[in-house]
N, C-alpha and C positions, 0 to 999 in steps of 0.2 A: 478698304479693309486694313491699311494699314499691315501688308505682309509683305514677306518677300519671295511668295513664290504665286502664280494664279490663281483664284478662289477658288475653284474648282478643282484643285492637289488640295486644298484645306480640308484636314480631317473631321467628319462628321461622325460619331456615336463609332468610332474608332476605324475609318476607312473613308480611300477619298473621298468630296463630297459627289464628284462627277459619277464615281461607281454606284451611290445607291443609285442614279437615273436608268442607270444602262440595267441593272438587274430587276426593278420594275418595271421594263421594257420588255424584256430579256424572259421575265416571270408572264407576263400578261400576255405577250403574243410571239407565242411560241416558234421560233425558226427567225424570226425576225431577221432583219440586216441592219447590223448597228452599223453608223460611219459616228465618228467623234472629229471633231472638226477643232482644232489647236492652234496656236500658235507654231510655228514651224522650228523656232527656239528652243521649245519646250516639250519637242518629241522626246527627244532623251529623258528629260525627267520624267514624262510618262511609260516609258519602256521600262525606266528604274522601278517604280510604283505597279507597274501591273507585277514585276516579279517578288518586290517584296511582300506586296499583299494577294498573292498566288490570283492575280486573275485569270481567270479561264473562261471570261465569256467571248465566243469569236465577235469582231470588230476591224473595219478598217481605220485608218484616219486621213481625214484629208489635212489641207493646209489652211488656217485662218487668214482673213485678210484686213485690211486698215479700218473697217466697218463690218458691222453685223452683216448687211447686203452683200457684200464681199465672202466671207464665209460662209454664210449658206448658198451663195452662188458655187462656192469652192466644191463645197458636202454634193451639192447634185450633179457634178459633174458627173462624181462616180457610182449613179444610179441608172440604169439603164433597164430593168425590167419594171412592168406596167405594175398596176396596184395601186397604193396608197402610201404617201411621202408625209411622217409626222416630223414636224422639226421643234425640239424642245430646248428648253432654259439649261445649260449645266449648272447654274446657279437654284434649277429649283427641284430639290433633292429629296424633296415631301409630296412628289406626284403620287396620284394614288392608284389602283389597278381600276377603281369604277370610274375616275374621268378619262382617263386613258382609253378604257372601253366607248364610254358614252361619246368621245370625240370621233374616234371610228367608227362609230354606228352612223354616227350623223355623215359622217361625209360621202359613207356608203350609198346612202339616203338622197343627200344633198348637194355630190359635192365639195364639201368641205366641211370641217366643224372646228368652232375658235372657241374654250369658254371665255366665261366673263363673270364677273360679281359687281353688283351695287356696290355703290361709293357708300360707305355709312358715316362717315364725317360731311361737315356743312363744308361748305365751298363756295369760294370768290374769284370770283374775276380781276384780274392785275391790268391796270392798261395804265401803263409811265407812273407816276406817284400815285395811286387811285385804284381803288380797289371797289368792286358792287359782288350782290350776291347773286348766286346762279344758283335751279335747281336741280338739284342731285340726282333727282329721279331720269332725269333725261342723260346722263352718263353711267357707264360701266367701264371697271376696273380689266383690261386685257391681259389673258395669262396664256403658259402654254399646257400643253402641245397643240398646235396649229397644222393640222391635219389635211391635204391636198390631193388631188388625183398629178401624177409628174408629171403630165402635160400641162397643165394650166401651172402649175409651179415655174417650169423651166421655161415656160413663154414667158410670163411675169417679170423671172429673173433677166431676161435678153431685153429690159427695159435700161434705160442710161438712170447711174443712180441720182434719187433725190432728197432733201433732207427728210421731208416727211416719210422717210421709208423706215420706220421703226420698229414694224415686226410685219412678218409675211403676208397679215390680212393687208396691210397697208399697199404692198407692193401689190399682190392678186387685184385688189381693188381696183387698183391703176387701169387694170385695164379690162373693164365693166363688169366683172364677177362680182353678183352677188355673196357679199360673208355671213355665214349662218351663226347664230352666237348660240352656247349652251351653258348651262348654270355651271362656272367654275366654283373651286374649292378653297373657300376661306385659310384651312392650311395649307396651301400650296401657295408659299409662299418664295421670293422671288432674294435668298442671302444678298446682299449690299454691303453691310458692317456688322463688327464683330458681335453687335449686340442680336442680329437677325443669325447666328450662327449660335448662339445662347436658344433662340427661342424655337431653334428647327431641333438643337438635341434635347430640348424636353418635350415637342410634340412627337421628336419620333420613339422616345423614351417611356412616350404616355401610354403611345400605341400599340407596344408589345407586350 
């Protein structure tokens, strides 16, 4: 991103980008327990931010850690009542209230619920100089929220970390859980650089 504070403090259609997550969380199911999981640097500047821009949804925070696995290991610590454990993108700030629902229906159901979207560009295969093509229909695009019962979460997590541990389905996997996939949301899209922070303030600008 080229910035000097966390993407996630970057302001989006005029407030952090992390806050619209937690108020569509916050809106969609109602009582919820928000934990925000940070760098532990950067607690102050979020204490600074919840008062400048009057937050007031309750939340705790945990501490981020040297990996994605690390901070969501950190986040479950401080969960301890049964239910259903969604852990989402702070980078993706255009969730919307029907996949959010539709992931919790599923897990209810199943389990777990992870969406996912078709690849709609062509795709190759890289191996050393050399490139062949693959087809697309047999891959999907992984998004969040990634939705879990906390026992199977916090077993998962008590696995030694590995690289392939990229997001939660990856880690559940590890240890024989079937992951249920549900049609995620083309604009739920996933900030990286400043031009994907151009393209989430006009779809969230389209939407109101």
């Amino acid at each position: 991103m080229h910035a000097t504070m966390p993407k996630q403090f970057l302001l989006l259609q005029g407030k952090p980008m992390l806050l619209h997550s937690m108020e569509r969380f916050s809106f969609t199911c109602r009582g919820i327990d928000l934990i925000v999981v940070l760098p532990e640097q950067h607690f102050k500047t979020w204490e600074s931010l919840c008062e400048q821009y009057h937050v007031d949804l309750p939340h705790r925070v945990a501490p981020g850690g040297v990996t994605r696995f690390d901070s969501v290991k950190n986040g479950l610590d401080l969960i301890v009542d049964e239910g259903l454990v969604a852990v989402h993108d702070a980078a993706r700030p255009l969730v919307s209230e029907s996949l959010i629902r539709a992931a919790f229906d599923c897990a209810v159901k199943l389990g777990n619920g992870v969406p996912a979207i078709p690849v709609q560009e062509s795709m190759r295969k890289m191996e050393h100089d050399l490139s062949s093509p693959v087809d697309r229909n047999l891959y999907r695009l992984i998004q969040t929220p990634q939705i879990f019962t906390p026992g199977s979460l916090k077993s998962a997590y008590r696995q030694p970390y590995r690289e392939q541990f990229t997001d939660d389905a990856t880690v559940v996997e590890c240890l024989g859980e079937k992951i249920n996939l549900i049609p995620g949301d083309y604009n739920n899209i996933k900030i990286t650089n400043r031009e994907d922070l151009e393209i989430a303030g006009f779809l969230m600008g389209r939407s109101r």
